[in-house]
C-alpha positions as CSV (number, residue, x, y, z in Angstrom):
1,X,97.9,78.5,110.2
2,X,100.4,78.5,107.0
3,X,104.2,79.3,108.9
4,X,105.5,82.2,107.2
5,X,107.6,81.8,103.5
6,X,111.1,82.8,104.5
7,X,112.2,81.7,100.6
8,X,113.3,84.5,98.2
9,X,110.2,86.1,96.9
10,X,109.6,85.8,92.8
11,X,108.9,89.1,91.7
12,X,111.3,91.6,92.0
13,X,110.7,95.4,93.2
14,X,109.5,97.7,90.4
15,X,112.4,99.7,91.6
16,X,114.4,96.9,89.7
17,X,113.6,98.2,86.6
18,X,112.5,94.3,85.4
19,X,110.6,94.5,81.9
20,X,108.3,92.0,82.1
21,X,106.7,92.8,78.7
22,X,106.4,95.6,75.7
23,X,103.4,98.3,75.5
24,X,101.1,96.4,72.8
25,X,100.1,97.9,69.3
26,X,96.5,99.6,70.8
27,X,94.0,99.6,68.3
28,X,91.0,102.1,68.3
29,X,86.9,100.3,69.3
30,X,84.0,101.3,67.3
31,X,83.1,104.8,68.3
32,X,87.5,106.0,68.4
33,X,86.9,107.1,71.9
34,X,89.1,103.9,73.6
35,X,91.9,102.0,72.6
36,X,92.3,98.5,73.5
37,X,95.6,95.8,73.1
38,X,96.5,92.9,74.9
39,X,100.2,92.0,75.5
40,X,101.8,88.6,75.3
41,X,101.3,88.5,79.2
42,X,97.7,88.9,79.2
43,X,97.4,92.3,80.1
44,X,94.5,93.4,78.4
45,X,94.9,97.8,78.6
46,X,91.8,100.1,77.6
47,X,93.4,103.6,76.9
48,X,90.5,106.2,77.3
49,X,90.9,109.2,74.4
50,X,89.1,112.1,73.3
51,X,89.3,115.7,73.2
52,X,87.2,118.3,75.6
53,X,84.3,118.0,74.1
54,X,84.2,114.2,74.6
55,X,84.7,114.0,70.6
56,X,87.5,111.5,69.0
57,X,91.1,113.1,69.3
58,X,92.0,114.5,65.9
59,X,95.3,116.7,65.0
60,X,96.7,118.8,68.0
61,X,94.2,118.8,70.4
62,X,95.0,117.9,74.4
63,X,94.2,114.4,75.3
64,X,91.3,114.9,77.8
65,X,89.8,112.0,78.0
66,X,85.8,113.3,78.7
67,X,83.0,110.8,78.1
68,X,80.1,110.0,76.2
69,X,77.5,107.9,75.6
70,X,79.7,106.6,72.8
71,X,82.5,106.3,74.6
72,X,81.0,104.3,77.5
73,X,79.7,101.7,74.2
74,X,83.7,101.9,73.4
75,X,84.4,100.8,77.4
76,X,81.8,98.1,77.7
77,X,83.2,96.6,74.7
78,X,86.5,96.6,75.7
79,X,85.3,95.3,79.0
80,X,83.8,92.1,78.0
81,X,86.7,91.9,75.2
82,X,88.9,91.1,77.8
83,X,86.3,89.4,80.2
84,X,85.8,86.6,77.3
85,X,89.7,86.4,76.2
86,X,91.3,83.3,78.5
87,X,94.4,84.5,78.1
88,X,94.2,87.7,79.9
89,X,94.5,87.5,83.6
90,X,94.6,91.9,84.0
91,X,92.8,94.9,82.7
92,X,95.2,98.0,83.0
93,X,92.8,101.3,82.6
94,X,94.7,104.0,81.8
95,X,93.9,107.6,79.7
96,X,95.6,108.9,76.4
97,X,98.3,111.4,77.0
98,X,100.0,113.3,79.5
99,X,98.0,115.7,81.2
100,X,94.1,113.7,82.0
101,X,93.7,110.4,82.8
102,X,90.2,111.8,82.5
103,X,88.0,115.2,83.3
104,X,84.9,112.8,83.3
105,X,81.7,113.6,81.2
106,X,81.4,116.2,78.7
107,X,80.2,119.2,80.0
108,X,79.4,120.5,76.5
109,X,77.5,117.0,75.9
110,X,75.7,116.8,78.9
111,X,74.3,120.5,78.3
112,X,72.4,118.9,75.0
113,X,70.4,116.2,77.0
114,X,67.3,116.1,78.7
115,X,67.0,115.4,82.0
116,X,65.5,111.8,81.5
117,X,68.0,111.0,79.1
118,X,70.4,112.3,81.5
119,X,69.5,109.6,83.5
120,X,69.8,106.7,81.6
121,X,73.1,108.3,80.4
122,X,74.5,107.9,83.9
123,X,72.4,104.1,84.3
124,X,74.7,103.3,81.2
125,X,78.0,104.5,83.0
126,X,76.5,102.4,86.5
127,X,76.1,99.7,84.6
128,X,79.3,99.2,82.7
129,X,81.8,100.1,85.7
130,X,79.6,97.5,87.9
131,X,80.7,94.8,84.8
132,X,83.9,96.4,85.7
133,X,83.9,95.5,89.2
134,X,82.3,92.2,88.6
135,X,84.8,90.9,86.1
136,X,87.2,88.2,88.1
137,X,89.9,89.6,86.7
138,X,92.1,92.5,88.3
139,X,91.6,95.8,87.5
140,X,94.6,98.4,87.7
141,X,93.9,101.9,87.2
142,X,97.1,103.7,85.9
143,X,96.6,107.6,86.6
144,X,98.9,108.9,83.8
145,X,97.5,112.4,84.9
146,X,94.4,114.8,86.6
147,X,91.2,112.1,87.4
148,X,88.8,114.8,88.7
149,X,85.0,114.1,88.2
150,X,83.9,111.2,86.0
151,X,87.4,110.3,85.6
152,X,87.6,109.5,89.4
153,X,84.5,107.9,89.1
154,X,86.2,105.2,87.0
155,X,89.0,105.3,88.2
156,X,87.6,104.3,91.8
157,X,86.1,101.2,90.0
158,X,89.2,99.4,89.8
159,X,91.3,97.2,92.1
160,X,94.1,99.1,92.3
161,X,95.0,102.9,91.7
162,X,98.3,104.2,90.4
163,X,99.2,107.9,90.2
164,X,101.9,109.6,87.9
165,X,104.2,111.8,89.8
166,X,102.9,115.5,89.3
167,X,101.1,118.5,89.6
168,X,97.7,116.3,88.9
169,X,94.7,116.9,90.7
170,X,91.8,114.2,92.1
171,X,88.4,115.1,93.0
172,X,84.5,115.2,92.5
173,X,83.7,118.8,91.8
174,X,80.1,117.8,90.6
175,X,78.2,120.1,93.0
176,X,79.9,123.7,91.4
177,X,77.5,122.3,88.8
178,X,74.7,122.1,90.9
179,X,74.6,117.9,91.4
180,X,76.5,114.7,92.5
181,X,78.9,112.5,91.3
182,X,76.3,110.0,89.7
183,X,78.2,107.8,88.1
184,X,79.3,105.6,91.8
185,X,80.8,108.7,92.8
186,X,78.9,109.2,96.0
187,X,78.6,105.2,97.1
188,X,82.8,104.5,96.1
189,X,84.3,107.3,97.7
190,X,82.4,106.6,100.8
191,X,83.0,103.2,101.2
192,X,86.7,104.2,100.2
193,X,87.5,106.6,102.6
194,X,84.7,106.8,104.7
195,X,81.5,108.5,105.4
196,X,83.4,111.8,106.9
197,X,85.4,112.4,104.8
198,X,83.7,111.7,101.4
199,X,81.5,114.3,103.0
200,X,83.6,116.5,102.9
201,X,85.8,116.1,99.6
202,X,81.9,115.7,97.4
203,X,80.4,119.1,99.5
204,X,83.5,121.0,99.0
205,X,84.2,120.3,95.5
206,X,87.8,120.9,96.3
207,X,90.4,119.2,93.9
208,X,93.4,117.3,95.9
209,X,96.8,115.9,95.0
210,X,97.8,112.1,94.3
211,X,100.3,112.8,97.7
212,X,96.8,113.1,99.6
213,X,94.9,111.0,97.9
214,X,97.5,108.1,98.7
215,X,97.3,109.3,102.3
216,X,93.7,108.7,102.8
217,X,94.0,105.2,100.8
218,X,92.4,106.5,97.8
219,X,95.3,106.4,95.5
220,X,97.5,103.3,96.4
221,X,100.7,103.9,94.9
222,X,102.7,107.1,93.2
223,X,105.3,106.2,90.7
224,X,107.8,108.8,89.7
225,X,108.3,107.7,86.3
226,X,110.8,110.4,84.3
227,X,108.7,110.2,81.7
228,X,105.0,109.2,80.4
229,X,106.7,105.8,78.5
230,X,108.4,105.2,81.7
231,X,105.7,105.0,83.3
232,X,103.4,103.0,81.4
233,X,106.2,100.5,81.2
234,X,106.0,100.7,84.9
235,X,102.5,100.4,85.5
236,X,102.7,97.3,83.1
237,X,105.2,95.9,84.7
238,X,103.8,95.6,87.6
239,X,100.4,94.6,86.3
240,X,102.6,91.4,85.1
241,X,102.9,90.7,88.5
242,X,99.7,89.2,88.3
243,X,99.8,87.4,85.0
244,X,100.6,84.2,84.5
245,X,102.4,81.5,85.3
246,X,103.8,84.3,88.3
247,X,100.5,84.3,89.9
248,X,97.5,82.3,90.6
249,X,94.9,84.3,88.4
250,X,92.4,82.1,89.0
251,X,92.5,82.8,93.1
252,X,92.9,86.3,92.3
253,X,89.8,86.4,91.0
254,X,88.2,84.3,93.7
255,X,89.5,86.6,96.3
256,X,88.0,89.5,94.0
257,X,84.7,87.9,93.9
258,X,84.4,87.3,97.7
259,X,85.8,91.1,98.0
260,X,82.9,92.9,96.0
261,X,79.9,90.8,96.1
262,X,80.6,89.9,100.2
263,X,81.0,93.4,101.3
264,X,77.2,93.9,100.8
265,X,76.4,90.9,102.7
266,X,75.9,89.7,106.2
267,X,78.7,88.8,107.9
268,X,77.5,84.9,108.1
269,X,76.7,85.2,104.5
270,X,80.0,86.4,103.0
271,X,81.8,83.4,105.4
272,X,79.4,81.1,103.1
273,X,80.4,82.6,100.0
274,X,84.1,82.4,100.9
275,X,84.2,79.0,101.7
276,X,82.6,78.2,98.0
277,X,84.8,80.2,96.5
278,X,87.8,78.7,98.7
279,X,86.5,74.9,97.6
280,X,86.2,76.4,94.0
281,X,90.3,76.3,94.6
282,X,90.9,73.5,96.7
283,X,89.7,71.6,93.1
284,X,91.7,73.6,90.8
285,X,94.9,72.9,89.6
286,X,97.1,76.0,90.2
287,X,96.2,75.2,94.0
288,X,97.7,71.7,93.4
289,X,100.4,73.0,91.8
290,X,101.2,75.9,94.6
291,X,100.9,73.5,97.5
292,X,103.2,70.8,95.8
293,X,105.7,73.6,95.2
294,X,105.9,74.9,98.7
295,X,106.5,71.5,100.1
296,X,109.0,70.6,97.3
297,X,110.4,73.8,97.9
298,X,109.8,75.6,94.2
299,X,108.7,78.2,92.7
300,X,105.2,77.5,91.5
301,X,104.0,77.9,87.9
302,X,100.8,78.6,87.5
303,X,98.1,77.8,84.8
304,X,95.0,79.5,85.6
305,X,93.1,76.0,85.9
């Protein structure tokens, strides 16, 4: 058994106010409907944007954030962007605006498909949040504002959930529309908060605060940012956390492997994987370099090897 670290810890509180590094220069993917940047820490940030009708945002109309089959293209790209780019060690998902991280698919879109391409539609969105979760890198979802439907949907694909301070609501009101949440909605929430109570949030419909949300686990953390800048700083900030040399990337995204893919798996079997993934370590350098520092007494640095 490791005896417990009783040296000052590294990172500071986000209390602190620490800047770790700037918002990045976001530049707009193929279809407009997602911006994408990478900071000089490595975190790699995928701004969701588009109007109500899931089109991209022009003059004076509210940030909403709605989907599309474009805009999942825009998403998967940014995805494997980041997947493929060795120097970023976190995606930071976050929605254009103040007032929607995102209200999930267009309604107005989805009215113009048929129900077979319906389907594939929502096979696409499967798809590209199960790349999502299967990228060993950590995924932070900042909720700059309401994640209701879709937007929840995605949002319950990442790692770790953030709410903005506010009169924002959560929730899968899918079935006033006569369905379910079919893009993981149904399989994520339960596994999230549990069988009961998914039940009840998906057959209701009803739309909860972040307050509740981060009562029942859902929502991890509520930051009460004055302002949206604040709290993107905020949110990036502590993404850094992660980055490095602060952190050991490379376990992180061993321990996120074992996480997702073990969870499905007998109990015997995930043990397995988790002692691969645990000698995976053992051979890298960062665990060299963190076991010589606690022994020496230093604060390791960490180079993702």
């Amino acid at each position: 058994m490791t005896p417990p670290d009783t040296r000052p810890q590294l990172l500071m509180p986000r209390s602190v106010g620490r800047c770790m590094s700037e918002w990045p220069e976001l530049k707009p993917m193929k279809n407009r409907l997602v911006n994408y940047g990478v900071s000089d820490n490595g975190v790699a940030i995928i701004e969701l944007i588009s109007d109500s009708d899931g089109e991209p945002l022009e003059g004076d109309k509210t940030s909403v954030n709605t989907y599309t089959r474009e805009m999942w293209h825009d998403i998967d790209d940014a995805i494997l962007a980041a997947r493929f780019d060795d120097d970023v060690s976190v995606i930071l998902l976050t929605g254009h605006g103040d007032k929607f991280f995102s209200a999930g698919a267009s309604i107005k879109y989805l009215n113009k498909l048929t129900p077979r391409y319906k389907y594939f539609f929502c096979l696409h969105a499967n798809e590209t949040l199960s790349r999502l979760e299967q990228t060993p890198k950590l995924v932070i979802a900042a909720l700059n504002g309401h994640t209701v439907g879709g937007g929840l949907e995605i949002a319950m694909a990442a790692d770790i959930r953030i709410g903005r301070k506010g009169n924002f609501q959560v929730g899968l009101p899918e079935v006033s529309l006569g369905v379910l949440a079919g893009t993981g909605g149904t399989a994520r929430l339960s596994r999230l908060v549990g069988k009961a109570k998914a039940m009840e949030i998906m057959v209701t419909g009803r739309k909860f605060s972040f307050e509740e949300a981060k009562e029942m686990d859902l929502v991890h953390d509520i930051y009460d940012s004055m302002t949206l800048e604040e709290y993107r700083q905020d949110t990036l900030d502590y993404a850094g956390r992660f980055t490095l040399p602060f952190a050991a990337a490379k376990a992180i995204g061993n321990i996120k492997r074992s996480v997702q893919s073990g969870m499905e798996i007998p109990l015997e079997y995930h043990l397995a994987l988790e002692r691969e993934l645990q000698s995976d370590l053992f051979q890298s350098d960062d665990a060299k370099a963190g076991i010589k520092a606690y022994v020496e007494k230093e604060t390791p640095r960490f180079s993702g090897n």
